[in-house]
N, C-alpha and C positions, 0 to 999 in steps of 0.2 A: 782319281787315279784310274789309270786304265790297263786293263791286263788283258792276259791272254792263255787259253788251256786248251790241249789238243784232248780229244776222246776217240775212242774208236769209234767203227760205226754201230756196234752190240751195243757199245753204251748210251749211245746219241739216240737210237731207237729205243730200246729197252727204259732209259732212265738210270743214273749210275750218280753214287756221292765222289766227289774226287776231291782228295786235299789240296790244298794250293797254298803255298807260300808265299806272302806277303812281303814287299821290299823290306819292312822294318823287321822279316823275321819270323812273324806272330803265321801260325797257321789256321786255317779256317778250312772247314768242310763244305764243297759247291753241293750245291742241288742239282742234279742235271736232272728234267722232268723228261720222262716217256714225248717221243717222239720229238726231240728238240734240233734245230738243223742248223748247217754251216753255216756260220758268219752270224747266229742271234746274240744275242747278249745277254746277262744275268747283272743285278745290281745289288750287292752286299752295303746293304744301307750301314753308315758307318764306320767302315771299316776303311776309309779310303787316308787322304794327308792330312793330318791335323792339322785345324782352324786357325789362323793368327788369332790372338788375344784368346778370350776364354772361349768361345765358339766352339760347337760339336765338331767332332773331324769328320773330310767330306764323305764319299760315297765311292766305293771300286767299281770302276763297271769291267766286267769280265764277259771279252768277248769269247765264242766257243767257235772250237774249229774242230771240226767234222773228219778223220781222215778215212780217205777209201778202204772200200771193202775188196778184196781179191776176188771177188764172187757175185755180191751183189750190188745191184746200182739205185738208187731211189728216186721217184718223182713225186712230192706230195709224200702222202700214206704209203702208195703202193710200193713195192719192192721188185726187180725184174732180177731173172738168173737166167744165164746163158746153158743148155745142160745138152750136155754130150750124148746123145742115143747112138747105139749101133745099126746099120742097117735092118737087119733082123727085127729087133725092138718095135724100129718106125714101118716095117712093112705088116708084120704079124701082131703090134699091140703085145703090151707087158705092163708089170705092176712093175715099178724102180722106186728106190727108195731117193729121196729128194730132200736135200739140207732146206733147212728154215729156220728163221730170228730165233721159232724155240724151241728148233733140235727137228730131227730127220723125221718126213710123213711120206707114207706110200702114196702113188702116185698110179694112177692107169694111163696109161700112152694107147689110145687108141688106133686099133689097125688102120693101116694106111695113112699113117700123120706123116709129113714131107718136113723139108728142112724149114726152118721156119715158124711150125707148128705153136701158134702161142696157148696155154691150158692156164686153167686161172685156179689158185688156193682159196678161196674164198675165205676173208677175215687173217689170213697170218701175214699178212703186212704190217704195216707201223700204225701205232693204234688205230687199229680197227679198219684199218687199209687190206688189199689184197697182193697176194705175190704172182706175179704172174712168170710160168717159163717158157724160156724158147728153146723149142726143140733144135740142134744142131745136128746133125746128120756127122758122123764120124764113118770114115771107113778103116777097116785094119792096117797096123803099120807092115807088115806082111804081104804079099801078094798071097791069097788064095784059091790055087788052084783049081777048086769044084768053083765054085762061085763066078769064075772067069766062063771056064766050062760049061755050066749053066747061060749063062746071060749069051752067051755065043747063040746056042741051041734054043734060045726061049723067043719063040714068036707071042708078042701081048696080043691077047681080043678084042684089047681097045688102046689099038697105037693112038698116041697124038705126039705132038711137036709143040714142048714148052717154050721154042722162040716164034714161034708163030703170033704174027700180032705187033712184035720186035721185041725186045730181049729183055723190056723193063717187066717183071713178075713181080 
């Protein structure tokens, strides 16, 4: 017999019991182990179509299907998040607080991180994986006024020209 059970991705990393109903009815508790990924399978020895004649009944295999996270994406172990810094944040360095599989850790953004910036958690990946983030560069949904102000007035001490080279960064 072949089945099918969707999990989130908290549970698919984490490990999570899910009950699952059986065509004939009878319920059974999955195992889902710590760091398990889309499309694996599990085998409920037994529990699948009984046997013609006196013969054991076969075996369910229960495939797992994995669904997206709104937030984070996986390769392997490691875990990646997209995370929105403010201007400010990414020029001047700040401590942000930063979701993770097991609950929010501060975080230093170091001065001068650009868009892009990838920073790694060391071990809070999927078992024993790292999460790593990407800095996003957000600006205000507002125009503001000092800020415009400034960047008009501000000559850098060390111009350059990020297309220089051509435009692939």
């Amino acid at each position: 017999m072949r089945l099918e059970v969707q999990v989130s991705f908290e549970e698919a990393a984490r490990g999570a019991v899910k009950r699952l109903s059986l065509p004939d009815g009878r319920a059974v508790d999955l195992r889902i182990p710590e760091g398990f990924e889309d499309g694996q399978s599990l085998r409920l020895k037994g529990q699948g179509h009984p046997a013609r004649g006196a013969g054991p009944a076969g075996d369910a295999l229960v495939t797992v299907r994995v669904l997206p996270h709104r937030h984070f994406q996986r390769s392997g172990n490691d875990v990646f998040l997209p995370l929105p810094v403010t201007l400010q944040e990414a020029v001047l360095g700040a401590r942000i607080e930063v979701p993770t599989l097991a609950g929010p850790v501060t975080l230093s953004v170091p001065p001068g991180s650009g868009q892009g910036t990838k920073l790694r958690l060391k071990g809070r990946g999927i078992a024993g994986g790292d999460q790593y983030v990407e800095l996003r560069l957000v600006l205000p949904e507002r125009p503001e006024p000092e800020l415009a102000s400034f960047l008009e007035d501000w000559k850098p001490r060390h111009p350059f020209n990020p297309r220089k080279g051509g435009i692939e960064r």
